[in-house]
N, C-alpha and C positions, 0 to 999 in steps of 0.2 A: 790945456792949462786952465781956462776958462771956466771949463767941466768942473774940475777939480778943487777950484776957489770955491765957485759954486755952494761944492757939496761939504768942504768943510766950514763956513761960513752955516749951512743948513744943520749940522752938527752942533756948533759951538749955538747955535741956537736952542736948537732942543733941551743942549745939556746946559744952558742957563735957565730957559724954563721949569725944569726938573729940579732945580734947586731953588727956585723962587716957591714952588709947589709944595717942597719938601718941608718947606719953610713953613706953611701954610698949614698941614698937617698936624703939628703937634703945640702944647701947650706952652706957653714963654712961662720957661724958667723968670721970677722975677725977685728972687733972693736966693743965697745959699746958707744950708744950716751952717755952716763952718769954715771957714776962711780952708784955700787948698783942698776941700772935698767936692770933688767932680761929683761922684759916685751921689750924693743927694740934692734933690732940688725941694724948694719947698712954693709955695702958692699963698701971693698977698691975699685977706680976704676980700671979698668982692670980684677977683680976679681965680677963685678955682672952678674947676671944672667940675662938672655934675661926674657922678658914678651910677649907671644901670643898679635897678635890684639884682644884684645875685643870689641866687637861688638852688634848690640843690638837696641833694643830700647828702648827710656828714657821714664820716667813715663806721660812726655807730649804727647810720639808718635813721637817724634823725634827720626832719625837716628843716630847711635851715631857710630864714630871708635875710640880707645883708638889710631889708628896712625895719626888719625888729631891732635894730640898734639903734633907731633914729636918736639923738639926744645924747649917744654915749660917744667916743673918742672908740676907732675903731683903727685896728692894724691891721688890715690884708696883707699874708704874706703866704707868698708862693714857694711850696718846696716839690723834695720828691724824697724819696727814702734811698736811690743811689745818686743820690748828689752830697760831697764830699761837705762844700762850708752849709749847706741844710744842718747838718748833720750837729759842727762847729756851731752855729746859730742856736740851734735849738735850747740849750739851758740859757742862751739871753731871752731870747722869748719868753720863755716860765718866767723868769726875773722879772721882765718886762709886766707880764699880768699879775702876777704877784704882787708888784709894788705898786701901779696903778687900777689896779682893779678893784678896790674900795673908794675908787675917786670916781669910777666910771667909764673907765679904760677898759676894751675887750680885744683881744687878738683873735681870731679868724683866720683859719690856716687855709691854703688851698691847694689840694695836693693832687700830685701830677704823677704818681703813681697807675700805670696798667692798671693793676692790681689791686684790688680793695684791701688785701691781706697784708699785704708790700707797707701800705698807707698804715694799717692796724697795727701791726709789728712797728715802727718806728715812733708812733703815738704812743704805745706802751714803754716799749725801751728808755723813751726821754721822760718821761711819767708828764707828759703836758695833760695844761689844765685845762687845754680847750679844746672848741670842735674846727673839724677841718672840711670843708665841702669836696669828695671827691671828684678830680676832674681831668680823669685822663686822656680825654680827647680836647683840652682846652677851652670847652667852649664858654666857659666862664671867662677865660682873659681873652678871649675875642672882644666881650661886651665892655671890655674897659675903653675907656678914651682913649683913639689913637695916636700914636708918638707919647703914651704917658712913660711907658715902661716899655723896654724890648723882652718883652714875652719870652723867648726864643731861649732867654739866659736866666736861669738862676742860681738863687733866691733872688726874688724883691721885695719890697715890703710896701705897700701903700695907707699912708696915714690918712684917715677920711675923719673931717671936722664932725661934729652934734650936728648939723643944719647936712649930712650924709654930700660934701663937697671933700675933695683931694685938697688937704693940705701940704703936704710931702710925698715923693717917693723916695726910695733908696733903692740903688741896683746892688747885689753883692749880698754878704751876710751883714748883719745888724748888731749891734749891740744897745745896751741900757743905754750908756753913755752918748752915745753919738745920737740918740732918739730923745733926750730929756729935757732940753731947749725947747725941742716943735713939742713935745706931749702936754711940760708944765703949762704952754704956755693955750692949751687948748682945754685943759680941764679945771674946773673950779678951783676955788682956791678955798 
């Protein structure tokens, strides 16, 4: 019985350590764009997390650095071309750059497609207006900050300030609307 105490007492240890840890891993959420949305978190300034240069090439063959945007309002968002709400998202995105991309806003796709072609066929079909860094081994959202986003699930979308820090993420598809709170209030006026 002894034993036994023991070893659940050694258990219930571990598995409060693991969550002290787990705690420790990722960024504190320290506002929400919208009262009742789980799915977005956004980042006080002074309090976001830095983002690696991601790097790469886009599904045209173009060079791509995520710090040639330094200065602009930047949306990373991760799709794939069989992913169903990608697919759903994709005309908010054009919107998305469309309407803030005279302000200084740039969307930055990053596509999780196998296949180059897979990527190429679905940039055309939506007629987007921007480039997407292929990356179908992930090793671009490896280089994100951990706990920012669960990689594993999409779409996401990661809003990176002018000064190239995470302001928002969102898990799920995006729309204008639920992004024009964090964007207005990141781009000139």
């Amino acid at each position: 019985m002894t034993t036994m105490m023991t070893t659940r007492r050694a258990y219930t240890a571990v598995a409060a350590a693991c969550v002290i840890l787990a705690g420790c891993s990722s960024p504190e959420a320290v506002s929400d764009a919208g009262p009742g949305d789980p799915l977005t978190r956004t980042f006080k300034e002074g309090r976001r997390p830095a983002v690696a240069d991601l790097t790469g090439t886009s599904l045209d063959g173009d060079a791509i650095r995520l710090s040639d945007y330094r200065g602009k309002v930047v949306l990373i968002n991760a799709w794939a071309s069989w992913c169903g709400p990608c697919r759903a998202e994709a005309p908010e995105l054009k919107l998305i750059q469309e309407t803030w991309g005279d302000r200084g806003l740039r969307v930055l796709g990053l596509d999780n497609d196998s296949r180059r072609s897979a990527g190429l066929a679905f940039q055309k079909d939506h007629h987007l207006g921007y480039p997407s860094l292929h990356d179908p081994s992930g090793k671009q959202a490896l280089r994100l900050p951990r706990g920012l986003v669960n990689t594993q699930v999409m779409p996401y979308t990661i809003v990176i300030d002018p000064a190239g820090k995470v302001a928002a993420t969102r898990m799920g598809a995006v729309t204008r609307n639920q992004l024009a709170k964090i964007v207005e209030a990141l781009l000139p006026t």
